[in-house]
mmCIF file as Biopython writes it, N, C-alpha, C and O atoms, coordinates in Angstrom:
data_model
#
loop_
_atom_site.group_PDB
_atom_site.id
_atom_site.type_symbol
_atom_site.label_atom_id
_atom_site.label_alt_id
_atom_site.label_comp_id
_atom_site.label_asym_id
_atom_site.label_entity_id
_atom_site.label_seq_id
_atom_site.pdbx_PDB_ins_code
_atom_site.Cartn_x
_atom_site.Cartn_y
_atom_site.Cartn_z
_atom_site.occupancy
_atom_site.B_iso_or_equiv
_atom_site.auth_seq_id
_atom_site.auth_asym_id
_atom_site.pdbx_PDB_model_num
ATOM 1   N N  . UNK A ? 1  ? 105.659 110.761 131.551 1.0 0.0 1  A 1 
ATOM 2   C CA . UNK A ? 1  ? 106.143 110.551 130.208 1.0 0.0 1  A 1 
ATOM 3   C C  . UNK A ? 1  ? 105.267 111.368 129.254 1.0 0.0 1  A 1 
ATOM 4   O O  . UNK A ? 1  ? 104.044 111.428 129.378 1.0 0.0 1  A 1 
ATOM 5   N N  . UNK A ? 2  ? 105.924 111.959 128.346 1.0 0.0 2  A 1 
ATOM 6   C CA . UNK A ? 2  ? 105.504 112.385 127.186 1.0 0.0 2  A 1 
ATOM 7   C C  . UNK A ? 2  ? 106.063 112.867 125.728 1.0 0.0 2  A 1 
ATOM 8   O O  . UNK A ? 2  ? 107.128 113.404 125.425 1.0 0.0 2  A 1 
ATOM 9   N N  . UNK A ? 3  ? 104.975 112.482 124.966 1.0 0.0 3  A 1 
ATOM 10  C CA . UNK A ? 3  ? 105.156 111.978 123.763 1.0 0.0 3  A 1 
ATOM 11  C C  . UNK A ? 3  ? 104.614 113.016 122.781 1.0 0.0 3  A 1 
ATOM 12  O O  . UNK A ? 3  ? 103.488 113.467 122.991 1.0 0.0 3  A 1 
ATOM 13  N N  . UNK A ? 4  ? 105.277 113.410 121.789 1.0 0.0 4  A 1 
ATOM 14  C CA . UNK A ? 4  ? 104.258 114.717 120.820 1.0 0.0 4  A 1 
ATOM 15  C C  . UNK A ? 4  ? 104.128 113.952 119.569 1.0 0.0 4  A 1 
ATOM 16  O O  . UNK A ? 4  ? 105.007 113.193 119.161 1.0 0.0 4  A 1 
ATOM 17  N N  . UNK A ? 5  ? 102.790 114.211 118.851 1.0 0.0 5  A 1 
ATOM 18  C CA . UNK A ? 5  ? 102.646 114.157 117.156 1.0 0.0 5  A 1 
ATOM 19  C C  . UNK A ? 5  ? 102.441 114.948 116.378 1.0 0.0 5  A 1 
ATOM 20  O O  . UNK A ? 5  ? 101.331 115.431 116.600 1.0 0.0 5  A 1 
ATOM 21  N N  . UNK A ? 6  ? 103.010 115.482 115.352 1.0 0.0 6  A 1 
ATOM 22  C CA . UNK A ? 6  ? 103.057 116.528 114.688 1.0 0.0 6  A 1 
ATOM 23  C C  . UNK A ? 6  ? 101.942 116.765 113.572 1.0 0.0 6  A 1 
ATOM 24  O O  . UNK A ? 6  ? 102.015 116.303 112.433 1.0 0.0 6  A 1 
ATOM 25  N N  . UNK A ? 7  ? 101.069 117.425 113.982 1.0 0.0 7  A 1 
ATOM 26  C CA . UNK A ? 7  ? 99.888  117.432 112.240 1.0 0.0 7  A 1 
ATOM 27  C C  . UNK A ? 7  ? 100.382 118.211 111.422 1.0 0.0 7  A 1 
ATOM 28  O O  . UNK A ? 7  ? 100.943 119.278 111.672 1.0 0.0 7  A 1 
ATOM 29  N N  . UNK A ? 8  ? 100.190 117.686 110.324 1.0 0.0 8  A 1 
ATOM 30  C CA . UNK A ? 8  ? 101.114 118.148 108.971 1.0 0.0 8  A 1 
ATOM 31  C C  . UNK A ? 8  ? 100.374 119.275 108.776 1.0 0.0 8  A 1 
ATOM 32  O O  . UNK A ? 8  ? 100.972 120.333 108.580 1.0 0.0 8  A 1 
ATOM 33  N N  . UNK A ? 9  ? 98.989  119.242 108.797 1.0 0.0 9  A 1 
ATOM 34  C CA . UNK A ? 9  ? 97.954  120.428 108.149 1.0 0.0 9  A 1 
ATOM 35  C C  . UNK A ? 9  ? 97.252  120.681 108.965 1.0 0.0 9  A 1 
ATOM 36  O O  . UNK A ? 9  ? 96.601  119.809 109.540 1.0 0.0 9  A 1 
ATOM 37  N N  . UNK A ? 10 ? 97.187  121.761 109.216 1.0 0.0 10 A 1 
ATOM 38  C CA . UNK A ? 10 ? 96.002  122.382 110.431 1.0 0.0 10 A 1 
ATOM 39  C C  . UNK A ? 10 ? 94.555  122.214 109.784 1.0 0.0 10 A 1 
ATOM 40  O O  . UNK A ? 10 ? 94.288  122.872 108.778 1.0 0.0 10 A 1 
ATOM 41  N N  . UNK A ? 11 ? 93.510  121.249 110.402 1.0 0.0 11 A 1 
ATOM 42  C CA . UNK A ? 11 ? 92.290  121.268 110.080 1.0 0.0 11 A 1 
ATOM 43  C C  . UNK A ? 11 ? 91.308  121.615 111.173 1.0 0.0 11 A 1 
ATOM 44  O O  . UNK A ? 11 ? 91.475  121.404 112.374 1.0 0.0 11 A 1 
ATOM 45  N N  . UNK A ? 12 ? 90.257  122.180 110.596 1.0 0.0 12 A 1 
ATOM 46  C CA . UNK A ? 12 ? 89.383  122.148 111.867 1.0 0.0 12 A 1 
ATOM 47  C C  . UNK A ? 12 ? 89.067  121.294 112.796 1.0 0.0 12 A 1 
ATOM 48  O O  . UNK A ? 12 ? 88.757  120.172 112.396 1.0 0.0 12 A 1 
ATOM 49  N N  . UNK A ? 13 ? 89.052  121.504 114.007 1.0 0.0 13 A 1 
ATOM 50  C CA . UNK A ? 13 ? 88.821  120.473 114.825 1.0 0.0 13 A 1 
ATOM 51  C C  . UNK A ? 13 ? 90.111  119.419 115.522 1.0 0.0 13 A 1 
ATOM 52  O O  . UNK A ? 13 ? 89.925  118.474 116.288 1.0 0.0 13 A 1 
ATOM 53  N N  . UNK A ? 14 ? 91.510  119.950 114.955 1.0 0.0 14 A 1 
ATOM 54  C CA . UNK A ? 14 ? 92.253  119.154 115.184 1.0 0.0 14 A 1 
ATOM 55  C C  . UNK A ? 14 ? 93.531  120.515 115.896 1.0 0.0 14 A 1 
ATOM 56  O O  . UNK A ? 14 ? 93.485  121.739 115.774 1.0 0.0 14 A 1 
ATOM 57  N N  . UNK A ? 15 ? 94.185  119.955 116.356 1.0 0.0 15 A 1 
ATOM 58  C CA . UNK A ? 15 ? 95.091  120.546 116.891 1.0 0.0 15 A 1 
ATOM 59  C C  . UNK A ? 15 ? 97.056  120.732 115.978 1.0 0.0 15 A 1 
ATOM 60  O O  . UNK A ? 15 ? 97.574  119.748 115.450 1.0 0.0 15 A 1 
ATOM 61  N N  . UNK A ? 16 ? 97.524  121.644 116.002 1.0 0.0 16 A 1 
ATOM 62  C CA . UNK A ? 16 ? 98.961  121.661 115.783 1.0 0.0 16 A 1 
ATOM 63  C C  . UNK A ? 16 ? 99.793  120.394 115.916 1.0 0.0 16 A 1 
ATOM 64  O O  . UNK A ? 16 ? 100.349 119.527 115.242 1.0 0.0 16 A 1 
ATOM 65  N N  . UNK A ? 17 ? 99.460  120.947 117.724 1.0 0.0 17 A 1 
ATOM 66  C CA . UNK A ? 17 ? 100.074 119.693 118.492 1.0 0.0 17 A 1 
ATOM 67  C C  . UNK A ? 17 ? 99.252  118.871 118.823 1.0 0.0 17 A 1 
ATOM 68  O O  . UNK A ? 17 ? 98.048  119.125 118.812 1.0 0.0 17 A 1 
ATOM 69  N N  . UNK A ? 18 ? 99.682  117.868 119.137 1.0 0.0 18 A 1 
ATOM 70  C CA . UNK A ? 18 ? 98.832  116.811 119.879 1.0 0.0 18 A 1 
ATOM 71  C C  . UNK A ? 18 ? 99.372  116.108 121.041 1.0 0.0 18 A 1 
ATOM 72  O O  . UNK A ? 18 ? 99.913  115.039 120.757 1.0 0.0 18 A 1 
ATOM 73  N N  . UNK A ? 19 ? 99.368  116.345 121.949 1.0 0.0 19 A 1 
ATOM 74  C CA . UNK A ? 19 ? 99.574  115.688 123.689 1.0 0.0 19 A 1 
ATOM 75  C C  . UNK A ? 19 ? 99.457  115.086 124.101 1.0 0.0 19 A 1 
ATOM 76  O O  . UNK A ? 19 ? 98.520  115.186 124.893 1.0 0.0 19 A 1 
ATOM 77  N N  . UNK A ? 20 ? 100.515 113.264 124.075 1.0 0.0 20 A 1 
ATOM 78  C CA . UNK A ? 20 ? 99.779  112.232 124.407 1.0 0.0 20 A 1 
ATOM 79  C C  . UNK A ? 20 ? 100.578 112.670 126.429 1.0 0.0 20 A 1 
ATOM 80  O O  . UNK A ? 20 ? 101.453 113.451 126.805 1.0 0.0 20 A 1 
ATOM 81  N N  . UNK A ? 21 ? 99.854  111.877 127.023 1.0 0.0 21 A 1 
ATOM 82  C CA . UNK A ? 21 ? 100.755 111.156 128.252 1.0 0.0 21 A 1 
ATOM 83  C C  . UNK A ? 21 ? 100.539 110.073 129.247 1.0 0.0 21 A 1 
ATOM 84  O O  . UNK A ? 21 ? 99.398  110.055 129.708 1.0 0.0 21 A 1 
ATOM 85  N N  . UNK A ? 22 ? 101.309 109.218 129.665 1.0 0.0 22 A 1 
ATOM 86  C CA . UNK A ? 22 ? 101.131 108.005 130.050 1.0 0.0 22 A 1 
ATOM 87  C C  . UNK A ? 22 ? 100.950 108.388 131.352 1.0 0.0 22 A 1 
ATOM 88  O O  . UNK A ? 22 ? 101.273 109.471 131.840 1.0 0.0 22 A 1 
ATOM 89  N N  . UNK A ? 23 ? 100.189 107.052 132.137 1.0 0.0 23 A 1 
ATOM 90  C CA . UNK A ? 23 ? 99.855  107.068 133.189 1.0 0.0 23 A 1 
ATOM 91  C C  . UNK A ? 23 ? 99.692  105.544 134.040 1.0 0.0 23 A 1 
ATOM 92  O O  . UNK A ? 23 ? 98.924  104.791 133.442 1.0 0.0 23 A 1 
ATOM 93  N N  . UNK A ? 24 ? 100.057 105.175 134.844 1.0 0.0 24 A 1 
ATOM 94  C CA . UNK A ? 24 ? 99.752  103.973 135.551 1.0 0.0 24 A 1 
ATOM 95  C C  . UNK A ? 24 ? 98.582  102.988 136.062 1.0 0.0 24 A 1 
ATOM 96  O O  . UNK A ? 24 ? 98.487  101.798 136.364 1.0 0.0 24 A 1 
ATOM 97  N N  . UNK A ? 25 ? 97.476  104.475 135.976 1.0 0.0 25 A 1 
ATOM 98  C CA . UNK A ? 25 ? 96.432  104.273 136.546 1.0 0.0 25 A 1 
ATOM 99  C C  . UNK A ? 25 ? 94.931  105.011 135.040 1.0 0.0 25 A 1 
ATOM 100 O O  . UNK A ? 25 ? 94.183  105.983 134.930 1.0 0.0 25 A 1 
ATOM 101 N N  . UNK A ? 26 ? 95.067  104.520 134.726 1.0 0.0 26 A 1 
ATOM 102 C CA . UNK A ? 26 ? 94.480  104.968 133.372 1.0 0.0 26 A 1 
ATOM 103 C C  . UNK A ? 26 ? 93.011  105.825 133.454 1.0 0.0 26 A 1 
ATOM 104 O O  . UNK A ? 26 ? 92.704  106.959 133.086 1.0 0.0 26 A 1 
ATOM 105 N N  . UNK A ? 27 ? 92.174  104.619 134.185 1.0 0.0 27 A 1 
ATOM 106 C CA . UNK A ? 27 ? 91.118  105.231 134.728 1.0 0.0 27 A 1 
ATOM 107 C C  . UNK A ? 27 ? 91.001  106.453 135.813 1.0 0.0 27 A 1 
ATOM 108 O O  . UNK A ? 27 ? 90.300  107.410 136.143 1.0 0.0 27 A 1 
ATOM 109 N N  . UNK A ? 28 ? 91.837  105.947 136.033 1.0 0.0 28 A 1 
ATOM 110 C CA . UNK A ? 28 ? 91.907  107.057 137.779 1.0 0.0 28 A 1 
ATOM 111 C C  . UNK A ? 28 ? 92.189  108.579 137.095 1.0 0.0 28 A 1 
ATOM 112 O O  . UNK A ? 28 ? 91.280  109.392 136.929 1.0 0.0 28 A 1 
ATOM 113 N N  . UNK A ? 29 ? 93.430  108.801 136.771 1.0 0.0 29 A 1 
ATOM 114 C CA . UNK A ? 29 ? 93.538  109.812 135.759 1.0 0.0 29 A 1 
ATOM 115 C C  . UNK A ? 29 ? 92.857  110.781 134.962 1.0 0.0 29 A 1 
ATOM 116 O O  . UNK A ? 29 ? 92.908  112.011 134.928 1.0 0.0 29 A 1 
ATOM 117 N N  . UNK A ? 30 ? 91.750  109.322 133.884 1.0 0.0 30 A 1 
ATOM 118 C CA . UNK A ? 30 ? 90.780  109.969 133.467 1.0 0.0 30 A 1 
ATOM 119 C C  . UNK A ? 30 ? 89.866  110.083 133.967 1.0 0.0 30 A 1 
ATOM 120 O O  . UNK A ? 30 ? 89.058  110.659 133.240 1.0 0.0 30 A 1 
ATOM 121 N N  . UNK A ? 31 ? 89.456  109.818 134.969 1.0 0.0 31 A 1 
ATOM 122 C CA . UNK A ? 31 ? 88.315  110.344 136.355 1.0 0.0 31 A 1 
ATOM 123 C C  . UNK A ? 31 ? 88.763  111.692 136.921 1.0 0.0 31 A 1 
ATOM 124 O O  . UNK A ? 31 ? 87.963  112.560 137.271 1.0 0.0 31 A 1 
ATOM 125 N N  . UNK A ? 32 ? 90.065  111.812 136.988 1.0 0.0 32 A 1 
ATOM 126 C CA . UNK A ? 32 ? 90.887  113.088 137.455 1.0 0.0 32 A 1 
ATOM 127 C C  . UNK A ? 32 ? 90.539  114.209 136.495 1.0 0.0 32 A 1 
ATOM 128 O O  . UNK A ? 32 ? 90.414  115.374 136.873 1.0 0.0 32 A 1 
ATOM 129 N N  . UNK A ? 33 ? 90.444  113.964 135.717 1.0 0.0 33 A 1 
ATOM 130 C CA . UNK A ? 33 ? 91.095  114.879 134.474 1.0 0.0 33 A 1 
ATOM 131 C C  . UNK A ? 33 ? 89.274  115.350 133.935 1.0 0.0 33 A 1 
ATOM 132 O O  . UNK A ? 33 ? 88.948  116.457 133.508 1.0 0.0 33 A 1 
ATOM 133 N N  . UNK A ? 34 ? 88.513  114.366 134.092 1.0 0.0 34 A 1 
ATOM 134 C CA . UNK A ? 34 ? 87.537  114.949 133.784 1.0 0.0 34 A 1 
ATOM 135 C C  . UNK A ? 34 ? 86.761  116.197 134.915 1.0 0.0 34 A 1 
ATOM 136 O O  . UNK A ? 34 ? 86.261  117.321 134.874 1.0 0.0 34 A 1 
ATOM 137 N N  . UNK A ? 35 ? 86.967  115.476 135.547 1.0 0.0 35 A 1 
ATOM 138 C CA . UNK A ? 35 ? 86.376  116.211 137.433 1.0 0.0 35 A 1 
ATOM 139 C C  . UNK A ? 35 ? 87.150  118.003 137.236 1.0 0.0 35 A 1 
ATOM 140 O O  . UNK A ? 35 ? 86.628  119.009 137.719 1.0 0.0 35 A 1 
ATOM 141 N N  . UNK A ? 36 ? 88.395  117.995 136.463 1.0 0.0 36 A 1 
ATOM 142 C CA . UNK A ? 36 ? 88.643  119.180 136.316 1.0 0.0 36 A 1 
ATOM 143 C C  . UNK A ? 36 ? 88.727  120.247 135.193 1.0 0.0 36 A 1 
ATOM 144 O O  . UNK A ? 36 ? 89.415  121.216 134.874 1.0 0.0 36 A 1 
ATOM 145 N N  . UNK A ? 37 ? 87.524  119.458 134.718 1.0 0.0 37 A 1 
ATOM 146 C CA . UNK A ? 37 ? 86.974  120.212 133.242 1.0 0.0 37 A 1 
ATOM 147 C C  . UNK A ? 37 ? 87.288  119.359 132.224 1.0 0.0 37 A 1 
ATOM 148 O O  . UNK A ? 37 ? 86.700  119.751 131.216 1.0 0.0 37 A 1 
ATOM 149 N N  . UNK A ? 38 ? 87.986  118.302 131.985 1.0 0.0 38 A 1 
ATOM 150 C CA . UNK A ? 38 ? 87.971  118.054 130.838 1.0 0.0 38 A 1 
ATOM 151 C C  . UNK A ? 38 ? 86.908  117.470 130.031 1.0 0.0 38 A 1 
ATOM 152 O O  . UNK A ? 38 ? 85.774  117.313 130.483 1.0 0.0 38 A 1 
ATOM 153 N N  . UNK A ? 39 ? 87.310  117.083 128.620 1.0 0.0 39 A 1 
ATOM 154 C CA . UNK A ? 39 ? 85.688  116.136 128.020 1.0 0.0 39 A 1 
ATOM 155 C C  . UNK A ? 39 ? 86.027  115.255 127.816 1.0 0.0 39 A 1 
ATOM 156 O O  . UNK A ? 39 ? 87.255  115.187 127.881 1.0 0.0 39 A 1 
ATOM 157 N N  . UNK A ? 40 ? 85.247  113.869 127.407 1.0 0.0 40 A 1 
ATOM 158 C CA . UNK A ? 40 ? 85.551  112.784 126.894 1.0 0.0 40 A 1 
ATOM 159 C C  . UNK A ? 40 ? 85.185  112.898 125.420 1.0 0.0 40 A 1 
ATOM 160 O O  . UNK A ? 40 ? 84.175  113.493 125.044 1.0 0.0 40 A 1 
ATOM 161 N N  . UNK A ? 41 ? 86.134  112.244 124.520 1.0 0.0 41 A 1 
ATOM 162 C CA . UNK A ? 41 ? 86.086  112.361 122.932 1.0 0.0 41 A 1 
ATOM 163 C C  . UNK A ? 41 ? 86.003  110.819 122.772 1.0 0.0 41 A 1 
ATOM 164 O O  . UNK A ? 41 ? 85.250  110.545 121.837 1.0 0.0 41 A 1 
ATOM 165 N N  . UNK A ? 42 ? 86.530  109.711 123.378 1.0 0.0 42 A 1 
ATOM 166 C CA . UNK A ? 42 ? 86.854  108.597 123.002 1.0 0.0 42 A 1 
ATOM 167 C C  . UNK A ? 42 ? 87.569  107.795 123.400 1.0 0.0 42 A 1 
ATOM 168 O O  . UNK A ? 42 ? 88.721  108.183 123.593 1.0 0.0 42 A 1 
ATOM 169 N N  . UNK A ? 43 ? 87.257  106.349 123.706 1.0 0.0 43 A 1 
ATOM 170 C CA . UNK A ? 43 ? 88.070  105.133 124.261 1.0 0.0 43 A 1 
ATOM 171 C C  . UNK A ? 43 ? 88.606  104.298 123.071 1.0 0.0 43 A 1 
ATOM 172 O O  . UNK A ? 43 ? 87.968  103.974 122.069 1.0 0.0 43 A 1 
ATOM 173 N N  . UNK A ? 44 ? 90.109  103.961 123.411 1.0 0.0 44 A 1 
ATOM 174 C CA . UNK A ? 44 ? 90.286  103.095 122.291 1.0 0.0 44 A 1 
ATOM 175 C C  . UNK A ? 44 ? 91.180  101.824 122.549 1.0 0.0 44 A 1 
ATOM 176 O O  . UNK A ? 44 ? 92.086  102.383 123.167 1.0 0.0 44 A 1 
ATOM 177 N N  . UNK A ? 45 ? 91.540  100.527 122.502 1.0 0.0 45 A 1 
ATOM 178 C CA . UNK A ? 45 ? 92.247  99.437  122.783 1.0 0.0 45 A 1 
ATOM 179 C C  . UNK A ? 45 ? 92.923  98.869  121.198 1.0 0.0 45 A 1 
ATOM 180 O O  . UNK A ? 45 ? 92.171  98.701  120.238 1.0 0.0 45 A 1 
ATOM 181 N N  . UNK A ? 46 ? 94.277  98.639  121.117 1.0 0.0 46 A 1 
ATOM 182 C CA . UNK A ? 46 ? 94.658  98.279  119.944 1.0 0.0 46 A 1 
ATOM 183 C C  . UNK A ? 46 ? 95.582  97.189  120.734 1.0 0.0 46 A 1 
ATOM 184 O O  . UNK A ? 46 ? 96.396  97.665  121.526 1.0 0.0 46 A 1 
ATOM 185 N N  . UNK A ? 47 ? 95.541  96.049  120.619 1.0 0.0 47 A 1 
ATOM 186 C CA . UNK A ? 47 ? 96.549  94.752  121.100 1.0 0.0 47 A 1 
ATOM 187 C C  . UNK A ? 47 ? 97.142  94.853  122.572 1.0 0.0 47 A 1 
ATOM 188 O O  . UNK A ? 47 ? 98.297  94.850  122.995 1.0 0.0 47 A 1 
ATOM 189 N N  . UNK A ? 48 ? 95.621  94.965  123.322 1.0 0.0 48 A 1 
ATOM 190 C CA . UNK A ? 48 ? 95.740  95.136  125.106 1.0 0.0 48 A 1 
ATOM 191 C C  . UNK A ? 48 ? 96.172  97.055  125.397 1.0 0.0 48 A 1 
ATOM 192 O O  . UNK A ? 48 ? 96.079  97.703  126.439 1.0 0.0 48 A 1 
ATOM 193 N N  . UNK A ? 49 ? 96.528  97.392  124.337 1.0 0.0 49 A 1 
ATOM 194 C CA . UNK A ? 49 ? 97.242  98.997  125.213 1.0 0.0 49 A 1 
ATOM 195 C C  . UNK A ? 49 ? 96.016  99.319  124.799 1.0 0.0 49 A 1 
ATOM 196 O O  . UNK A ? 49 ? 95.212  98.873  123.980 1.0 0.0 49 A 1 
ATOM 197 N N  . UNK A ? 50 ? 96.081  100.501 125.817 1.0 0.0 50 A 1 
ATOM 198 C CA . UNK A ? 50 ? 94.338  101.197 126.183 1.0 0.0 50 A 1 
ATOM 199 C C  . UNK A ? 50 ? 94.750  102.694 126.166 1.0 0.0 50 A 1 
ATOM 200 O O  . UNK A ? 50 ? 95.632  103.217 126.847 1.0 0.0 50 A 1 
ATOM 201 N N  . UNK A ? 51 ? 94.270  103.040 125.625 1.0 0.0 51 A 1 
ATOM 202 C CA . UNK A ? 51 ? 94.115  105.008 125.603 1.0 0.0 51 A 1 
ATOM 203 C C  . UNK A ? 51 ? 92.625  105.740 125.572 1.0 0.0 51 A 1 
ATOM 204 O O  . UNK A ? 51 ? 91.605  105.210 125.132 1.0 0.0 51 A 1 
ATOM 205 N N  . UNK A ? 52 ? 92.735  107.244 126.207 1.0 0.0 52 A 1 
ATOM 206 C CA . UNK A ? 52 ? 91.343  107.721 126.466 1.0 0.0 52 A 1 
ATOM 207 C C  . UNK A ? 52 ? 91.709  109.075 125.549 1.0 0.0 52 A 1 
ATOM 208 O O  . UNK A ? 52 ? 92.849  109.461 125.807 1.0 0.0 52 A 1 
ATOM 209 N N  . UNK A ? 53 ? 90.941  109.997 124.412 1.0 0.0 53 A 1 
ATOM 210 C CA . UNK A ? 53 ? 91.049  110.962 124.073 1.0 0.0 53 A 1 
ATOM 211 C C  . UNK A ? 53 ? 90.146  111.556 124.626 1.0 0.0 53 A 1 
ATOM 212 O O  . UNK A ? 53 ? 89.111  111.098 125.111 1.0 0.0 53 A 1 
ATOM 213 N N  . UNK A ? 54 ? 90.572  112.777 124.562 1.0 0.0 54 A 1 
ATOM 214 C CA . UNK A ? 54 ? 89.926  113.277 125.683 1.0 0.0 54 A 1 
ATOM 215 C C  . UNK A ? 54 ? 90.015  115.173 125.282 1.0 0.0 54 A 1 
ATOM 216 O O  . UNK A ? 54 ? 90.827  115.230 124.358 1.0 0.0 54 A 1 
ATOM 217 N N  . UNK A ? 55 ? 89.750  115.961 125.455 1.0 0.0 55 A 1 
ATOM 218 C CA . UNK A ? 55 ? 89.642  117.734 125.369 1.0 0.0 55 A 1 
ATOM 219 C C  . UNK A ? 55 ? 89.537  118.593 126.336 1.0 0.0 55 A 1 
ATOM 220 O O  . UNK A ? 55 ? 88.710  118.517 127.245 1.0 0.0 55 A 1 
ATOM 221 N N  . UNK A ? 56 ? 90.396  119.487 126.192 1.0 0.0 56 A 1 
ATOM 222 C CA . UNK A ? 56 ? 90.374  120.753 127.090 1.0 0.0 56 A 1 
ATOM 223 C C  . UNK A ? 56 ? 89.484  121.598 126.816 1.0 0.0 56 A 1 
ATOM 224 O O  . UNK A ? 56 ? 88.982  121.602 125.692 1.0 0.0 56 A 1 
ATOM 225 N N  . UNK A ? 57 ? 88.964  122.802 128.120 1.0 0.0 57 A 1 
ATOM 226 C CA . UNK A ? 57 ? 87.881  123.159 127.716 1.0 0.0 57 A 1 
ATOM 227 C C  . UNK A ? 57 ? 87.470  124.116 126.463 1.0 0.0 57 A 1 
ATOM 228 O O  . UNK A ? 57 ? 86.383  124.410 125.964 1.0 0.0 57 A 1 
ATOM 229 N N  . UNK A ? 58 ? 89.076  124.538 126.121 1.0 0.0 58 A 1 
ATOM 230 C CA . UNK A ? 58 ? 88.916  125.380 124.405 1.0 0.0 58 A 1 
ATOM 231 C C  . UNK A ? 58 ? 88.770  123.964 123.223 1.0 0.0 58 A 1 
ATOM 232 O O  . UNK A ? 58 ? 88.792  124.196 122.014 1.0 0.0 58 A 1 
ATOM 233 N N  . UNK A ? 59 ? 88.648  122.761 123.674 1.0 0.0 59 A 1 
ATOM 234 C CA . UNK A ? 59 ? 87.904  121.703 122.382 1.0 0.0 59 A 1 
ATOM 235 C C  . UNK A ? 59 ? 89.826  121.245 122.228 1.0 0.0 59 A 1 
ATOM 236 O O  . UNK A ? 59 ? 89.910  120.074 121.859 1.0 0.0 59 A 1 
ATOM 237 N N  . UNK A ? 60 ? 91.077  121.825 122.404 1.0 0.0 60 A 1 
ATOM 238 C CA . UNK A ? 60 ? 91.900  121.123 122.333 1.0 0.0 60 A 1 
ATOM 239 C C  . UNK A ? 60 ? 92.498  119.675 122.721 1.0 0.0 60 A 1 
ATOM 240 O O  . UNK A ? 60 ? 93.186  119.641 123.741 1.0 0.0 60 A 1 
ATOM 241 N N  . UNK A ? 61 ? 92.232  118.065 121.757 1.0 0.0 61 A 1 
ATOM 242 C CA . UNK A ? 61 ? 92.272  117.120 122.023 1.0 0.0 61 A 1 
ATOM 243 C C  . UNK A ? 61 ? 93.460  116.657 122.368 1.0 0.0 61 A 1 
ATOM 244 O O  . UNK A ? 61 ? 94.491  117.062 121.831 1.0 0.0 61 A 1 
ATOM 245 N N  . UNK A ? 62 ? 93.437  115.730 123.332 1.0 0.0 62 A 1 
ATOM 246 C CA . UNK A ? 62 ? 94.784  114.989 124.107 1.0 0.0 62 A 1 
ATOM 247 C C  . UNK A ? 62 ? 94.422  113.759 124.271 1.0 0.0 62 A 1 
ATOM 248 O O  . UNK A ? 62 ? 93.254  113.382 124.179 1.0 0.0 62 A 1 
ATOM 249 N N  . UNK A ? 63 ? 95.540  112.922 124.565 1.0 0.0 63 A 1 
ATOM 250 C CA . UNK A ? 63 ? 95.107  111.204 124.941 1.0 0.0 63 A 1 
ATOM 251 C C  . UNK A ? 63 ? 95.960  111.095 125.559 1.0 0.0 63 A 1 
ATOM 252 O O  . UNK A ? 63 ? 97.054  111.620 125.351 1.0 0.0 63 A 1 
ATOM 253 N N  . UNK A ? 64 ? 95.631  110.295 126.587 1.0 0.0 64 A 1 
ATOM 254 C CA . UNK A ? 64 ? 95.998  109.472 127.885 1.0 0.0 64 A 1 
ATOM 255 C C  . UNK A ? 64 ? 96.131  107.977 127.792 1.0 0.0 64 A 1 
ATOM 256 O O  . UNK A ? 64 ? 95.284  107.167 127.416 1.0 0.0 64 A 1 
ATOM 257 N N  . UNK A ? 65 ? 97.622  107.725 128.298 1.0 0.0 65 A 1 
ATOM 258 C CA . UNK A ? 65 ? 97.535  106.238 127.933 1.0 0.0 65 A 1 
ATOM 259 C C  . UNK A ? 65 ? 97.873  105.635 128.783 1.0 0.0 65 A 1 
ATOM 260 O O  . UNK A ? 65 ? 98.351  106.242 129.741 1.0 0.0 65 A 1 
ATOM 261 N N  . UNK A ? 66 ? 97.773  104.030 128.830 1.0 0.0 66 A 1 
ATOM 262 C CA . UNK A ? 66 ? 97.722  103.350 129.846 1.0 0.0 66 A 1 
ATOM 263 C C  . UNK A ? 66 ? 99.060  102.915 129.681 1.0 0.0 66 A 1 
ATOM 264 O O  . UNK A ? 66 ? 99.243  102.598 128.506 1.0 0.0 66 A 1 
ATOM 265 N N  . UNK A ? 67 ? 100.486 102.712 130.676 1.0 0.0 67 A 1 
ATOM 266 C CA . UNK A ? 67 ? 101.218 102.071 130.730 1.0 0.0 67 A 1 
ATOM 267 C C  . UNK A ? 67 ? 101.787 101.595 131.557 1.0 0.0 67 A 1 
ATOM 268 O O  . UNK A ? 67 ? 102.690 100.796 131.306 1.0 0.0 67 A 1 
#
């Protein structure tokens, strides 16, 4: 699954696009995803749903979510 958000204004540090995508296994994923370069930016939980932001190695941010 995937989901896009549109940034109105290009700022530093932030991306055009933004790349969410779901996953079953949340952790596992982001154990995956780091092991193949990625970075960790941030964990976040809002009413049990869980997401990881996270960056490619040009600093482009993405989040991974738990569903």
């Amino acid at each position: 699954m995937l989901a896009f958000q549109k940034v109105a204004d290009p700022t530093p540090g932030k991306n055009r696009m933004h790349l969410d995508t779901g996953t079953t296994d949340l952790d596992g994923a982001t154990r995956l995803l780091l092991e193949g370069g990625a970075r960790h930016v941030a964990d976040h939980e809002s009413d049990g749903f869980r997401w990881v932001t996270l960056a490619d190695p040009d600093g482009n941010e993405f989040c991974i979510a738990q569903h």
